[in-house]
DSSP file (Angstrom, degrees, kcal/mol; ACC not computed):
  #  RESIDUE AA STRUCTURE BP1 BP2  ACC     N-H-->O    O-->H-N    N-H-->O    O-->H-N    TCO  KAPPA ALPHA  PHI   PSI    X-CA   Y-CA   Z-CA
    1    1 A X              0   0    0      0, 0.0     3,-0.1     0, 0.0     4,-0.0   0.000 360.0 360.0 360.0 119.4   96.1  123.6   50.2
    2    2 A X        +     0   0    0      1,-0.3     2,-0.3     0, 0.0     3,-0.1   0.321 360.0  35.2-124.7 -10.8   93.8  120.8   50.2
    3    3 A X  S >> S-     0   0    0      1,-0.2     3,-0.9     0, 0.0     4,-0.7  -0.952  84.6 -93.3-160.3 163.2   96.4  117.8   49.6
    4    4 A X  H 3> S+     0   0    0     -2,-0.3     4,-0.7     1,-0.3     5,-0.3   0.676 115.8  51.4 -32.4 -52.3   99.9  116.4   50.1
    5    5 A X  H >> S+     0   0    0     40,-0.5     4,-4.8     2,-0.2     3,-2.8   0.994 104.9  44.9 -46.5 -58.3  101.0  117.8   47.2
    6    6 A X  H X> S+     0   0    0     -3,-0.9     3,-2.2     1,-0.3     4,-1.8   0.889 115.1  55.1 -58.6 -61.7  100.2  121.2   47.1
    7    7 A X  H 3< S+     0   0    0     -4,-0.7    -1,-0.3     1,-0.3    -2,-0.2   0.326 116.3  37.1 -83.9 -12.0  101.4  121.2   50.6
    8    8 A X  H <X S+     0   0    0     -3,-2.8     4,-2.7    -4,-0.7    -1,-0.3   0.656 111.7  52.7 -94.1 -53.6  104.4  119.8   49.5
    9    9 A X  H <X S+     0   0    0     -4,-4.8     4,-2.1    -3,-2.2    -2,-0.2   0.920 103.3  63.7 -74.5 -34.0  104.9  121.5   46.5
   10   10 A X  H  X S+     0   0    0     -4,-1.8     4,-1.6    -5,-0.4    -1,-0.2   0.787 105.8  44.7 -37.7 -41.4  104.3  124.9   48.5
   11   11 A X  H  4 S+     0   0    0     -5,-0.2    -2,-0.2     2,-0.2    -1,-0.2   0.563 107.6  66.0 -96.2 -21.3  107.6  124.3   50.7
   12   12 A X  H  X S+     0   0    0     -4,-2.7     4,-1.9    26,-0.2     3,-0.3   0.967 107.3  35.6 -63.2 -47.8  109.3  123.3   47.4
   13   13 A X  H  X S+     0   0    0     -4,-2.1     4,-3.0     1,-0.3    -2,-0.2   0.844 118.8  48.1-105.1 -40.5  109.1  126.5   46.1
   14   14 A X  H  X S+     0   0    0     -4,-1.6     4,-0.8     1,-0.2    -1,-0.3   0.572 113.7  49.8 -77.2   8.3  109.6  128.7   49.5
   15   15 A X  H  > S+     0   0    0     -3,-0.3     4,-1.5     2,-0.2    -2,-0.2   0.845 114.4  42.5-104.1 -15.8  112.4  126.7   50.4
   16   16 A X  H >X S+     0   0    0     -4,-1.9     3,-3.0    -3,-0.2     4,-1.5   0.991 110.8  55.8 -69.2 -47.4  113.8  127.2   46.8
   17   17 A X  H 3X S+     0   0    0     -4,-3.0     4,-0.6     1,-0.3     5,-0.2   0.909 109.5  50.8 -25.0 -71.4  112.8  131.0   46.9
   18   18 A X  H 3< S+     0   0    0     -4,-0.8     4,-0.3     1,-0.3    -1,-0.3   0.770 108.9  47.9 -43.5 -37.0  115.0  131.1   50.1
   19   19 A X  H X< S+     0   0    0     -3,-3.0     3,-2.4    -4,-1.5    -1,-0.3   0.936 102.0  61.2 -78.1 -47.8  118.0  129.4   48.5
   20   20 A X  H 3< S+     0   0    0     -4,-1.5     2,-0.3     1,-0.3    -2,-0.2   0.874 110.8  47.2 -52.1 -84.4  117.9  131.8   45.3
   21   21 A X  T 3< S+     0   0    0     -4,-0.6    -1,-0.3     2,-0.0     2,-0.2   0.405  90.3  97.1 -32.8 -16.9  118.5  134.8   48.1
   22   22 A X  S <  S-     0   0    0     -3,-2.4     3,-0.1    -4,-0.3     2,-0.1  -0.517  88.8 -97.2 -91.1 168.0  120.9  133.5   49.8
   23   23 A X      > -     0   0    0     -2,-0.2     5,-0.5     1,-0.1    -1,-0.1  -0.329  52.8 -90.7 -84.0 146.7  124.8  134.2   49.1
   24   24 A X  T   5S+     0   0    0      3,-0.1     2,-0.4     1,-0.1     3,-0.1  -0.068  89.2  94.8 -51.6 143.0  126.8  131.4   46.6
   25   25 A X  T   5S-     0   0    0      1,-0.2     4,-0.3     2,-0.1    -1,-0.1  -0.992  96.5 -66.6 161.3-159.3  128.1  128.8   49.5
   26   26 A X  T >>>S+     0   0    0     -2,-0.4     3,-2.4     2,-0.2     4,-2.3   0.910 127.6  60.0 -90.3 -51.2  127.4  125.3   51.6
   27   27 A X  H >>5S+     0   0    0      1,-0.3     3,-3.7     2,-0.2     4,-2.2   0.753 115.2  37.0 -31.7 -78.6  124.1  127.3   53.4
   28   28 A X  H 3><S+     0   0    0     -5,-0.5     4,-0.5     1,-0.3    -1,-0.3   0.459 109.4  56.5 -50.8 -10.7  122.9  127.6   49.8
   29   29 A X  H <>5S+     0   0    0     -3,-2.4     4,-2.0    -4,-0.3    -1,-0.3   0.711 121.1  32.1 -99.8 -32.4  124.0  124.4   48.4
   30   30 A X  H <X5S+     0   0    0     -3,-3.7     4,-3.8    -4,-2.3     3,-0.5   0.947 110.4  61.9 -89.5 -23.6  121.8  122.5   51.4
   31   31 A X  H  X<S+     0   0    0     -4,-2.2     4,-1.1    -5,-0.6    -1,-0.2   0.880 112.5  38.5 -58.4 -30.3  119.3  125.1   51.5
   32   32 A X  H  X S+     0   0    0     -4,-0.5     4,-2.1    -5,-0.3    -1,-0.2   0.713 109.2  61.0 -68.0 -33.5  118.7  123.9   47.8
   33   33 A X  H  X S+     0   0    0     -4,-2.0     4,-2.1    -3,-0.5    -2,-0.2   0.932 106.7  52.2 -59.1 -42.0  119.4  120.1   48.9
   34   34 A X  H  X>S+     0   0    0     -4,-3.8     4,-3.1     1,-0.2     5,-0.7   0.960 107.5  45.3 -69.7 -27.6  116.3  120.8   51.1
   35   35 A X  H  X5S+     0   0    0     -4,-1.1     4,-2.0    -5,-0.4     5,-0.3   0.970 108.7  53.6 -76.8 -32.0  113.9  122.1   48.5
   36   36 A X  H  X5S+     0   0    0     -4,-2.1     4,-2.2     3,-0.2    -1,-0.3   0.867 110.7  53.0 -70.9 -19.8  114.9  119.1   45.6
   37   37 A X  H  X5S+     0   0    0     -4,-2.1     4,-0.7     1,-0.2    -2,-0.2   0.962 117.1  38.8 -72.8 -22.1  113.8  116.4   49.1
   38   38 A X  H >X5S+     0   0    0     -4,-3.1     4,-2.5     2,-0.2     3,-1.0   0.926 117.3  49.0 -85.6 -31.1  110.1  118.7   49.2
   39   39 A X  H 3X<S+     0   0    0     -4,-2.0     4,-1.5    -5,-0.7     5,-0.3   0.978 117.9  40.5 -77.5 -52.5  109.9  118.9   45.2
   40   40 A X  H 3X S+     0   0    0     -4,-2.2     4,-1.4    -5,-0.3    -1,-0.3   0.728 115.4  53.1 -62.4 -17.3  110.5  115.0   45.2
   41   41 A X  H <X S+     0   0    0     -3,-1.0     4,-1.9    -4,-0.7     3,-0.3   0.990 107.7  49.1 -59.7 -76.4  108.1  114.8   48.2
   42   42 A X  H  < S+     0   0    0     -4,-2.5     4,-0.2     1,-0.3    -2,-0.2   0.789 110.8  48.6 -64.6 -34.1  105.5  116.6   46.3
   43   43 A X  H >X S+     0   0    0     -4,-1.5     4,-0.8    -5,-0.4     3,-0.6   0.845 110.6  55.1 -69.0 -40.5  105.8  114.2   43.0
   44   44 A X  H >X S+     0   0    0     -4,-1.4     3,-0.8    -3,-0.3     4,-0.5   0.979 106.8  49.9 -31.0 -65.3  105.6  111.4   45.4
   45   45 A X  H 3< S+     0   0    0     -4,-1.9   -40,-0.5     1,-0.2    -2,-0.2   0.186 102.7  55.8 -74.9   8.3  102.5  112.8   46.6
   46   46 A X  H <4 S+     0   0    0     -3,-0.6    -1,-0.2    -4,-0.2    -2,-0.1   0.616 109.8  53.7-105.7 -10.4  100.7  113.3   43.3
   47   47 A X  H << S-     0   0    0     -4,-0.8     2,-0.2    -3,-0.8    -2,-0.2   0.832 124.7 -15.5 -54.4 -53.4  101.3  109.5   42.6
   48   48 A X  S  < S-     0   0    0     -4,-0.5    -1,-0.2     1,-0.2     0, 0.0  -0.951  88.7 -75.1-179.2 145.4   99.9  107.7   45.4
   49   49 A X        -     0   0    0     -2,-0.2    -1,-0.2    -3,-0.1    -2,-0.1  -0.309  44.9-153.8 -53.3 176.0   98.8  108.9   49.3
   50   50 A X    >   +     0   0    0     -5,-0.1     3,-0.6    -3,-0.1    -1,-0.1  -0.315  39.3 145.9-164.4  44.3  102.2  109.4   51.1
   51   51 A X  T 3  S+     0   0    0      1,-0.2     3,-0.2     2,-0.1     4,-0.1   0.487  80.1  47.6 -72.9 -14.4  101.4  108.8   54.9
   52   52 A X  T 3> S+     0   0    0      2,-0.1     4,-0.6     1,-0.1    -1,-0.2   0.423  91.7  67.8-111.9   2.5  104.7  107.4   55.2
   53   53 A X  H <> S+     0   0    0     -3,-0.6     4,-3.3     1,-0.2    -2,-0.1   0.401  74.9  97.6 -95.7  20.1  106.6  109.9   53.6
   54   54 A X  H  > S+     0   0    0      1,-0.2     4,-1.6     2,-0.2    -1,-0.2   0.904  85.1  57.0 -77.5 -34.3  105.5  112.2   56.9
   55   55 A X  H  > S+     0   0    0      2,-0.2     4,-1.9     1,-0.2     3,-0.5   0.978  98.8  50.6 -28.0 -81.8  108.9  111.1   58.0
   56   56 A X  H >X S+     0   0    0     -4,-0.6     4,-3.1     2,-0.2     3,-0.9   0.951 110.8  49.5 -43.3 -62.1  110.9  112.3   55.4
   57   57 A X  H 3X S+     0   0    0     -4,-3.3     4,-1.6     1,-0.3     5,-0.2   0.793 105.5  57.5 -63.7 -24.3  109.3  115.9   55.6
   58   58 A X  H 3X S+     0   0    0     -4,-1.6     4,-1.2    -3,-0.5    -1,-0.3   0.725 111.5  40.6 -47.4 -40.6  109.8  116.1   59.4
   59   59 A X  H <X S+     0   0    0     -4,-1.9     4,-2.3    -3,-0.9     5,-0.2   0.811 116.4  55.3 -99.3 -12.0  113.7  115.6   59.1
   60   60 A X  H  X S+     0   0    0     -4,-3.1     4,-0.5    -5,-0.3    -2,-0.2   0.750 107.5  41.9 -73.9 -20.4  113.5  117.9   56.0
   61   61 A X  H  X S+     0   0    0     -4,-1.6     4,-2.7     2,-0.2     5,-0.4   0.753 115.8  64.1 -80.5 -30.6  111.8  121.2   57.6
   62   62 A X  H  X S+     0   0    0     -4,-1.2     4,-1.8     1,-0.3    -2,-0.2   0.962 102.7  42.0 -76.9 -25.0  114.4  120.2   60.5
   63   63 A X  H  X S+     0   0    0     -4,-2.3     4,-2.6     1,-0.2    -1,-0.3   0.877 107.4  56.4 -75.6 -19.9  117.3  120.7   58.7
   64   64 A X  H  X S+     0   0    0     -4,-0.5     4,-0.8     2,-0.2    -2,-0.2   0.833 108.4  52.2 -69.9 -26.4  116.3  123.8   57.1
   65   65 A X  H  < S+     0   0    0     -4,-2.7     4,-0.3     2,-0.2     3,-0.3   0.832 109.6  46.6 -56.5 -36.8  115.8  125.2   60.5
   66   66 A X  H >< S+     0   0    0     -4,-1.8     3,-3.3    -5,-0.4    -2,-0.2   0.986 108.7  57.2 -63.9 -57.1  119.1  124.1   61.5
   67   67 A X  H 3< S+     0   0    0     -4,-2.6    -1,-0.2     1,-0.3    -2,-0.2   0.762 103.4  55.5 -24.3 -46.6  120.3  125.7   58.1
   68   68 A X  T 3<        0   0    0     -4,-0.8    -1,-0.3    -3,-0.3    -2,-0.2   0.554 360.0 360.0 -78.8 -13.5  118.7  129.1   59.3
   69   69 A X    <         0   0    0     -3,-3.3    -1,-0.3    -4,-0.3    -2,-0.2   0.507 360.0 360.0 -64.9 360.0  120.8  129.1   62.5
């Protein structure tokens, strides 16, 4: 992964993968919230550099860890 997208667009896709497996409920409905904040992340990032959107993805991997609790 060689830029903010792919790197982005990478955690879009495992965090949807995660959601698909999990059972119908509120886990799955945020686990899903988190994966549309990386897929908007990563379309951000194919735009324009995104050095301030380092923010955004820090409180988005931390709720998906909290999710996983």
């Amino acid at each position: 992964m060689s830029d903010a997208y792919d790197y982005f667009r990478e955690h879009a896709i495992a965090a949807i993968r995660k959601a698909r497996a999990l059972p119908p409920g509120r886990t799955k409905q945020k686990q899903r919230t988190v994966a549309r904040v990386y897929h908007l992340l990563s379309r951000e990032a194919a735009l324009a550099p995104n050095v301030h959107h380092l923010d955004d993805f820090r409180v988005a991997r931390q709720l998906e860890r909290q999710i996983g609790r």
